[in-house]
N, C-alpha and C positions, 0 to 999 in steps of 0.2 A: 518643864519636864513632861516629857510623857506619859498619858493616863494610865498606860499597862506598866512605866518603871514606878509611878503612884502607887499604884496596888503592890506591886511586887515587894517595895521596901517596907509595906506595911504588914509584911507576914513574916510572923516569928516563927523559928524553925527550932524545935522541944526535940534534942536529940535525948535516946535512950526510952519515949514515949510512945504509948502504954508500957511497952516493956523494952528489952534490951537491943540495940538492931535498929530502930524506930525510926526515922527522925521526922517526929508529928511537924504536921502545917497548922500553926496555931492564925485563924483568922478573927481572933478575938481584937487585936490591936486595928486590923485593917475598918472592923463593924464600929468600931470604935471614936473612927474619926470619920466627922460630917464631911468631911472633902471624897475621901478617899469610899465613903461607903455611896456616898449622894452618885459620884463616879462609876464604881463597880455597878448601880443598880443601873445605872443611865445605857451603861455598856451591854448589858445585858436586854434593854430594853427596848434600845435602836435595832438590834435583831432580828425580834418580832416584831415589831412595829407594822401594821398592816395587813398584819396573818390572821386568820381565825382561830384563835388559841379559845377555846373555853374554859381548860382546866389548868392551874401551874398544880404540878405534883411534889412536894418536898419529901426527901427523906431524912429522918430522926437524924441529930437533932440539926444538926446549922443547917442542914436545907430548909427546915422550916424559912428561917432569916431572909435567905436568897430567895426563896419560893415567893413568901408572902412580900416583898417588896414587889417583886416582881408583878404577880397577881394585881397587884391591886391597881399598875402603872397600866398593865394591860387591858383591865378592868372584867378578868376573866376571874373564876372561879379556883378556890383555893385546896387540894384535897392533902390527908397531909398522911406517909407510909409510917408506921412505927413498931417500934419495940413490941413484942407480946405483951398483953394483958392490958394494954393503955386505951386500948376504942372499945367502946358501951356497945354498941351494936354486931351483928351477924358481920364476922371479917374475911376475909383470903387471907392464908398464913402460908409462907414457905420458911424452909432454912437452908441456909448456904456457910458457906466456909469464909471465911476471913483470912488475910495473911498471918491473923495470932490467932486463930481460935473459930467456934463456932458463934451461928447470930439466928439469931429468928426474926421476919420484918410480916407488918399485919396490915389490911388497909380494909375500912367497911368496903361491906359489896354494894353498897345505894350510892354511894356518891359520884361516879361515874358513868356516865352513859355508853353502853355500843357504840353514837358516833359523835361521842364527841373528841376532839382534837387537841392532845395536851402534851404541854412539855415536859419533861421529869428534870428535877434541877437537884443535883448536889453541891457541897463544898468543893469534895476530891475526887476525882478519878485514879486510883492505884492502880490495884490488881483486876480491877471490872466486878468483883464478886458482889458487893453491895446492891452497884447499878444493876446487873442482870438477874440480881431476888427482886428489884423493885420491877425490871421489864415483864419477870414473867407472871407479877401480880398484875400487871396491868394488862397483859395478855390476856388471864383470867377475866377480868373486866371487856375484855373486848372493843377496849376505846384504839383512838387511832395516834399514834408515838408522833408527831413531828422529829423530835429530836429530843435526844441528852444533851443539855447545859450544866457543864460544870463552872467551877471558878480555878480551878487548878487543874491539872492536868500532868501527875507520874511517869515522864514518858519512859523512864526507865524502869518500871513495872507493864509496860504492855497492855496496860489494861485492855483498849483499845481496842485489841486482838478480838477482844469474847463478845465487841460488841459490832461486830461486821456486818449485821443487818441493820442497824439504824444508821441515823445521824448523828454525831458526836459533836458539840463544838465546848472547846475552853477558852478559856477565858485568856488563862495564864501557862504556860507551858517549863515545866519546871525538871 
């Protein structure tokens, strides 16, 4: 079988999640199993493979997951975007809209440098609102985007649309 129909059967699809309308991408099953996740990090890996990544960027929370495997394959540096209130230090804070709701995302301002060259990785690409709070933290930062990795990819939400100045790649197309 195929490494992407791999992945794909390994995602559990949570209709009516968070709330009604939903249908959450549950990748808990997929991190779950050493084939399927050994896979997913492998797939993501071969991508960079020979680039000058410095920093993988996760956003709260499964990007951490994907980030930090990532990172460490690369042997780049791991920085991680989150929730209000969660980093000790001086952060950049924006907020943005969600498909249900509002969000706030934080990241310190020391852990990135001006040039350094980093990926930002989520689980999902939906609507782009997530991704584009974490781009224009890093904007703030002044590091240089290679590209957004996802693992999924909404293409009937568009996201895609709000992110027309970078690079996009997913994984899985859904």
């Amino acid at each position: 079988m195929p490494v992407l129909d791999t992945l794909r059967e390994k995602i559990r699809v949570v209709p009516d999640f968070p709330k009604e309308g939903i249908a959450f991408k549950d990748i808990t099953p997929l991190l779950a199993s050493p084939d399927a996740f050994h896979a997913m990090v492998n797939s993501f890996v071969g991508r960079y493979a020979g680039q000058r990544v410095d920093q993988v960027v996760g956003i709260e929370a499964r990007g951490f997951v994907l980030a930090a495997a990532l990172a460490y394959k690369l042997k780049a540096g791991l920085t991680l975007i989150r929730k209000p209130g969660k980093l000790p230090a001086e952060t950049l804070k924006v907020s943005y809209e969600l498909e249900y709701g509002m969000d706030t995302l934080e990241v310190h301002r020391d852990v990135v440098t001006p040039s350094s060259r980093v990926v930002l990785v989520d689980d999902v690409l939906a609507t782009g609102g997530t991704i584009c709070a974490a781009l224009s933290l890093l904007q703030g930062l002044q590091c240089e985007v290679i590209e957004v990795a996802v693992l999924i990819e909404l293409c009937s939400l568009n996201g895609r649309k709000h992110l027309q100045n970078h690079q996009v790649f997913s994984l899985l197309q859904d």
